[in-house]
N, C-alpha and C positions, 0 to 999 in steps of 0.2 A: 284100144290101148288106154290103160288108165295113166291120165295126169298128173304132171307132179307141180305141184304148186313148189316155187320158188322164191322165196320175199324178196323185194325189192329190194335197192342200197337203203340203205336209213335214211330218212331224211330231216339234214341237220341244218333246214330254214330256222327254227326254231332257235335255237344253239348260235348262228349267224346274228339273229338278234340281238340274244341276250348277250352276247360279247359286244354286239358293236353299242347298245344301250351302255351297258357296263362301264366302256371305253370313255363313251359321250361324256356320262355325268361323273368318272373319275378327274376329264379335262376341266369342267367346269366347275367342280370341288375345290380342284387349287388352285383355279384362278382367287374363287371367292375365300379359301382359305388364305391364300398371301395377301390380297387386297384387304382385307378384314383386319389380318394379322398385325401388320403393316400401322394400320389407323387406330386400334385399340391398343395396342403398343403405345405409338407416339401419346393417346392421349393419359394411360397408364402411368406415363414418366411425365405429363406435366401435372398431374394429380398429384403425385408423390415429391414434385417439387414446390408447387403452392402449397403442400398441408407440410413439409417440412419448417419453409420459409414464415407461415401464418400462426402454425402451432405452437410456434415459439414463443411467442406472448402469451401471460396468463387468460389475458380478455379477447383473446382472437374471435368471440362469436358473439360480441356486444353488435356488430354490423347488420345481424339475421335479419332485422327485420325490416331494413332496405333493402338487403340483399333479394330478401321472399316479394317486395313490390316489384320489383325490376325484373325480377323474374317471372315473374305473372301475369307484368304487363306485356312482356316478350312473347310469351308463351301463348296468349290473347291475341295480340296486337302485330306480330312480325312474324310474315308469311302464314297469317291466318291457315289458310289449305293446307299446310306441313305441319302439323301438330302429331305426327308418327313419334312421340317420344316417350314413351313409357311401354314398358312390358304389356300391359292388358290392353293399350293401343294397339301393337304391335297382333297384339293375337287377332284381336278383331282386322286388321287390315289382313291379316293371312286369311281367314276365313272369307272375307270378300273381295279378295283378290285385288285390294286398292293397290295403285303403284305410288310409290315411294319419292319422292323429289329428295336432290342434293340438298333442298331449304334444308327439310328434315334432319338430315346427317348432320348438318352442322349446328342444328338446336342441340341434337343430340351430345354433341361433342363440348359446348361451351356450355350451356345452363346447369348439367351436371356438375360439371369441373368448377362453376360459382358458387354452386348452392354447397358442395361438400368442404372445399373450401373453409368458406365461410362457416363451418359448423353444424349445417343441415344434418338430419338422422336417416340419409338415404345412402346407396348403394353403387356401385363401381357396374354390377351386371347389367344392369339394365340400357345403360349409355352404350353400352359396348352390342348388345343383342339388336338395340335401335338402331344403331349405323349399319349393323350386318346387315340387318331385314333390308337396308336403305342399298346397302353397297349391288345383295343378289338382285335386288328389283331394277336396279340401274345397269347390272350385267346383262340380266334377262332381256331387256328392251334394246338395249346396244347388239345383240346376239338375235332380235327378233324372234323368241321363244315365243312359245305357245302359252296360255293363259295357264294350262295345269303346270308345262315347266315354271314360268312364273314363279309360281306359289313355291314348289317345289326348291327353287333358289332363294327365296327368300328363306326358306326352312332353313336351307344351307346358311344363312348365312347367320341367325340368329344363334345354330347353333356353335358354330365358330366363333361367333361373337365371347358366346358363353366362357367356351373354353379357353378363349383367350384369356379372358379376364381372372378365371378363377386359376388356369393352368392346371386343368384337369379335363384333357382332353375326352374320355372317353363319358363322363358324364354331362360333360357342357353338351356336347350333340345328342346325347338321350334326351337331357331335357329339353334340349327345343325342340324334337319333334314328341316328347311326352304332355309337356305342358299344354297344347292345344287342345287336348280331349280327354275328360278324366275318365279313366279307367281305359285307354288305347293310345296305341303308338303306330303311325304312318311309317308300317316296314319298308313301303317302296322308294321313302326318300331315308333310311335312314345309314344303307353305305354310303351316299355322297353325304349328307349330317356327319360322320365320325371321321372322315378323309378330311371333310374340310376343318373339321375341330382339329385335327392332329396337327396340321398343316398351320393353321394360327396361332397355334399354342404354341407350335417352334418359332416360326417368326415373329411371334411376341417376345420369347424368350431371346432370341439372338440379339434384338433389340436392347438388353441388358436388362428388363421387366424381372423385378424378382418378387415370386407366386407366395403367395401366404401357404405357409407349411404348421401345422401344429407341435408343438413340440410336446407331445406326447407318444410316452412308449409304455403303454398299457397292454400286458400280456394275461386277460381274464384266464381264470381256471372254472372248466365248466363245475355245477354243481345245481343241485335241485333247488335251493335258496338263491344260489345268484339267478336264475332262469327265472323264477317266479319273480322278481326284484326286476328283470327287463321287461314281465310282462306286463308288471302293475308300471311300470315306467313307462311302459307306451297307456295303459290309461288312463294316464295324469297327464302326460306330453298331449294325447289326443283332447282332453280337457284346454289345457291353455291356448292349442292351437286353433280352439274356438273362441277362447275369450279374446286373443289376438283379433282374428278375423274380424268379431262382431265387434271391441273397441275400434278395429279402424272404419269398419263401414258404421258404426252409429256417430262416430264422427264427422262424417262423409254427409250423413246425414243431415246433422247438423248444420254442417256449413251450405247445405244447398237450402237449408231453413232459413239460413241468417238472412232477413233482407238489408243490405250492405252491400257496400263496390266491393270488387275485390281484391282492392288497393287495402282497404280496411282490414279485410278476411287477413290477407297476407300477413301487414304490420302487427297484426293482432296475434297471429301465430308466432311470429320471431319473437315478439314481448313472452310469449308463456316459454319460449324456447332458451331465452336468456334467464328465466327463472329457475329452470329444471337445474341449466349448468349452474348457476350458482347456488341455490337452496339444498339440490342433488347431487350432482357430480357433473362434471362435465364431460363422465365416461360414456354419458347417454348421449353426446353428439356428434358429429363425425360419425367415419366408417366405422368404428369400434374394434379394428383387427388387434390392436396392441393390447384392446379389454379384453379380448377373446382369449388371447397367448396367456393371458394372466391367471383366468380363469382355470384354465388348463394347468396350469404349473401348480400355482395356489388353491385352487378349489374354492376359497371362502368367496360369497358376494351375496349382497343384501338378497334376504326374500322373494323381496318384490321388486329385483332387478328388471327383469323380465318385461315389467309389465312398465315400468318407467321409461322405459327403452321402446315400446310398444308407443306410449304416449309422446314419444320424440319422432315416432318414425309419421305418425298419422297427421302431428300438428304439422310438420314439414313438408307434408306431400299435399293434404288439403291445403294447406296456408301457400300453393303455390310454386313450391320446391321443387327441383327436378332430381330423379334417383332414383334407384333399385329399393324392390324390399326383400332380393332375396340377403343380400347383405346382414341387415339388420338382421331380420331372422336366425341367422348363424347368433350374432351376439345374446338373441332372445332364448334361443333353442341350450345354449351354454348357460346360461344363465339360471336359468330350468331347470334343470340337468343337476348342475352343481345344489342348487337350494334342495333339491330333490333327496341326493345324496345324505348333506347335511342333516334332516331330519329324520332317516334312516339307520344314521352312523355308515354309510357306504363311500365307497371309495370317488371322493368327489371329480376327478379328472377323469373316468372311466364314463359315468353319469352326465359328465358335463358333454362329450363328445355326441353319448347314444341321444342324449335330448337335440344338440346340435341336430342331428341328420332328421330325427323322427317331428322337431316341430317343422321343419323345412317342408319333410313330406306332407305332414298333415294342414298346413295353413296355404300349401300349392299346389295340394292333389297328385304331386310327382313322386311316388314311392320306388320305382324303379329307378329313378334318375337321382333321386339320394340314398337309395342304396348305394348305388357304384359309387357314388361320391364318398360315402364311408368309407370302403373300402381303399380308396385311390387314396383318401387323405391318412385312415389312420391303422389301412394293414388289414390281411383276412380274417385276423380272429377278432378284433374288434369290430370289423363290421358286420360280420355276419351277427351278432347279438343287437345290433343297431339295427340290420335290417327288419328280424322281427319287430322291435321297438319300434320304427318306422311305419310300416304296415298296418300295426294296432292303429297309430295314432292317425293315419290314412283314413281308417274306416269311421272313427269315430269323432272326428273332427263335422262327418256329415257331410251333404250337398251347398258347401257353401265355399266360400275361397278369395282370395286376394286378388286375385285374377276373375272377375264376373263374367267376361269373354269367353273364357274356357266353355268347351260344348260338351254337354252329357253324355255317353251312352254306357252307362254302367249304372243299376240301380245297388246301392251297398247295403241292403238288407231289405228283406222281405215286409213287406205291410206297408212302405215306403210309397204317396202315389208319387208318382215322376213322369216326366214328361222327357225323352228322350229324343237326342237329336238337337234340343234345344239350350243354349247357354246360361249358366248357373243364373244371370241376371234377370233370366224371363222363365225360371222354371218354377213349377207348381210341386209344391213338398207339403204335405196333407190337406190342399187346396188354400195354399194359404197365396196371398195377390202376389201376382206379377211385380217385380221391380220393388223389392220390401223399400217402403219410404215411411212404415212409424216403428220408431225406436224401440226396442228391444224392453228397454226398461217399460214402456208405457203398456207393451203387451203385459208384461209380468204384473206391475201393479192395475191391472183391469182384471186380473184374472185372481190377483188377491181381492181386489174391493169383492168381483163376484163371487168368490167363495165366504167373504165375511157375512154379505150381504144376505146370503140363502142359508148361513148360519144364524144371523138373527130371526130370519123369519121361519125358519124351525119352531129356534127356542121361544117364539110366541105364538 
């Protein structure tokens, strides 16, 4: 008698998992999204109370370059081991799994809120992604997680951090789990990243936190000359997003050249920082959001805005300071943008926005994560012409970045040697050394002396 095979039930072990996973790290998304919320909130509104209160004075930022000693000495010197306070710290502690002390949260939370204050050229995200990382590491260990959850919650919590701060939930959690690896994103953590951004971003806001909005309503009409105008705009934006980068690390440079305390370094940085506000504007310090709105409404600003602001961001951070650079970047990328315009005859608030998002991408490697951000900030038909613009200046911006921490595994064009797997700070790009420490300029002029030099000996 022939057999009849009969399939078994289904078996839904599988299915069991993924919902009870699912379950797990939804609970533990909104723990870290309220707790997150909650602390970049509060520190959000004493931000915006100190720079009301201090802004008030003409000379509010004569203080810097006390303010940049004491801060460097803190930073040095109080709870040595806790120095989790900047964005590229943060990444490297995600990649080795270091755990986070409460010291940390709380550098995190006051040395920012001094240094901006006081006039510094640094950023709101960065204080906020710091405590995240800080808040999920001290969930995780309270919770006795596993080393991969770990990580995992600190992701969660960087990216909640984000979206707190900018109030733009669905790109703050891209980008903390985009920023760690250029050219990839950690899908497995990244529905508990967008639960718990959404989640921080409301209890930020209930907090009474009111989120920079741009006041732009730019409705582009497609057309074959505007198209071509977004895509020479991203290879302009990808231009400056390298001279960004490479001004702030041959500064970086610099100052680990200086032999000098760095009590010196500090002071010395606030003196150049009190010159900018007064010789330049004082638009180039602080957060720059109210230079930003202007930009956008008005369109006009110097030139070489951009790049003054660039010089504000790097004297502040090397000299000491504590802050974000995605911040400034916004002010740099508008900036950009508009001069861009300007010299086109194109519609300067349109320009000013798609530089916004495209230097962001291209000076942090996160071109997914300021997409959505365009979008979220300035509408679908605006971003979508930013996203391309973004992506251009993504690729040509190169293997290099604001973040050194960031780990490779994307090579962005062919002929390129690269060493993948390894962080932008240790990677080989046409075998050129590990941990670039000679100046940029000093390459260029070796390479002029040697080309003069085998032109004289031609001509004889």
């Amino acid at each position: 008698m022939k057999q009849i095979l009969i399939p078994d039930t289904a078996d839904i072990s599988e299915e069991y998992t993924l919902i009870r996973e699912v379950t797990r790290w939804t609970f533990f998304a909104i723990i870290v999204g309220i707790v997150v919320g909650l602390l970049v909130g509060l520190f959000l509104l004493a931000l915006e109370w100190t720079i009301t209160k201090l802004y008030a004075y003409q000379y509010y930022f004569l203080a810097l370059p006390i303010i940049l000693v004491i801060i460097s000495w803190g930073e040095r010197n109080l709870w040595k081991l806790h120095n989790i306070t900047s964005t590229d710290r943060v990444i490297r502690a995600i990649h080795h799994n270091l755990k986070v002390g409460w010291q940390s949260i709380i550098k995190s939370f006051i040395f920012p809120l001094i240094t901006i204050s006081g006039g510094g050229a640094t950023g709101k995200e960065a204080p906020a992604a710091d405590m995240g990382a800080g808040i999920g590491s001290l969930i995780a260990r309270l919770f006795r997680l596993s080393d991969a959850d770990h990580k995992k919650l600190m992701i969660c919590g960087v990216s909640a951090g984000f979206s707190a701060a900018f109030g733009t939930p669905l790109a703050g959690a891209i980008f903390g789990t985009e920023v760690l690896f250029v050219g990839n994103i950690w899908y497995e953590v990244l529905l508990p990243s967008i639960i718990a951004g959404i989640v921080a971003f409301h209890v930020s806001a209930l907090l009474g936190v009111e989120f920079f909005r741009p006041p732009i309503f730019v409705h582009p009409v497609f057309s074959e000359q505007f198209f071509l105008f977004v895509i020479l705009g991203g290879i302009v934006f990808g231009i400056i997003s390298f001279i960004v980068v490479e001004t702030y690390n041959e500064l970086g440079i610099l100052y680990r050249r200086w032999n000098a305390p760095h009590s010196i370094k500090a002071f010395f940085s606030g003196l150049a920082l009190i010159i900018i506000g007064i010789a330049l504007s004082r638009d180039y310090l602080g957060l720059g959001f109210e230079q930003i709105k202007t930009i956008l409404i008005v369109g006009s600003t110097p030139l070489l805005a951009f790049y003054f602001k660039t010089l504000a961001m790097a004297l502040t951070v090397h000299g000491g300071g504590s802050g974000g650079l995605v911040t400034p970047l916004f002010f740099i990328g508008a900036a950009a943008g508009s001069a861009f315009a300007q010299l086109f005859g194109l519609d300067p608030a349109t320009f000013a926005a798609i530089g916004m998002i495209s230097v962001l991408a291209g000076a942090t490697n996160t071109p997914i994560a300021s997409s959505v951000l365009g979008v979220e900030l300035f509408g679908m038909e605006l971003g979508t012409y930013a996203t391309v613009s973004a992506l251009i200046a993504f690729l040509l911006t190169g293997h290099r970045s604001l973040f050194p921490s960031q780990k490779m595994t994307i090579v962005k064009a062919k002929g390129i040697k690269l060493q993948k797997g390894e962080t932008i700070g240790k990677t080989y790009v046409k075998g050129t050394v590990i941990h670039r420490e000679e100046l940029l300029i000093s390459k260029i002029y070796r390479q002029v002396k040697r080309l003069y030099l085998s032109k004289v000996k031609k001509e004889r």
